[in-house]
C-alpha positions, -999 to +999 in steps of 0.1 A: +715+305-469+704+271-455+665+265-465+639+275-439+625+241-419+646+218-439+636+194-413+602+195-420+607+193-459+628+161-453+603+151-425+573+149-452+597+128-476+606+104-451+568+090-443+562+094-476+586+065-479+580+052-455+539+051-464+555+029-492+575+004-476+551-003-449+528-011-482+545-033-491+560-053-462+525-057-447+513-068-482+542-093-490+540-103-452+501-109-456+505-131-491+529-150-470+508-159-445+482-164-470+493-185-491+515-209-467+492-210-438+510-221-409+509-228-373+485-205-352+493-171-343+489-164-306+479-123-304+470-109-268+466-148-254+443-159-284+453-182-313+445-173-345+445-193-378+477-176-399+453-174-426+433-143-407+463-130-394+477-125-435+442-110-443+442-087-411+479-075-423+463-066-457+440-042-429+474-029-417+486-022-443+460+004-454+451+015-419+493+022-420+501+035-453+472+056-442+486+075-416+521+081-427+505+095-459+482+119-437+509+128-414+530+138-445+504+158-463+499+176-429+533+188-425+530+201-464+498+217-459+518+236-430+546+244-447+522+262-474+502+281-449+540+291-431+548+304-471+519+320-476+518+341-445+536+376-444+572+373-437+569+335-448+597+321-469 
């Protein structure tokens, strides 16, 4: 027999991952920008040194690792109260 809400098991996995790889591309991405400086960064009509725009990807990064994390401990948390329940698998 197939396994109950496979989707949301796979689901959870998936930002977990992704939690990760949004880690790091924000942190390597932010180093970048760092480290090499650059030419200004125009964001909603206003230039920005590259320099701030690495350290507000380092932000990003948290703020997004953040919320794929959350999002995947919420769908496991639901899956535990849907197995706990009568009738739950």
């Amino acid at each position: 027999m197939a396994q109950p809400y496979k989707f949301l098991h796979v689901s959870a996995t998936v930002f977990k991952v992704l939690a990760w790889v949004s880690l790091a591309l924000q942190v390597i991405t932010g180093l970048v920008l760092l480290v090499t400086g650059g030419e200004p960064i125009v964001i909603a009509g206003v230039e920005l040194p590259a320099r701030l725009v690495g350290l507000l990807n380092f932000v990003a990064a948290g703020l997004y690792f953040f919320s794929f994390w959350l999002m995947s401990s919420l769908i496991k948390l639901l899956l535990e109260i849907r197995r706990a329940l009568p009738g739950g698998s």
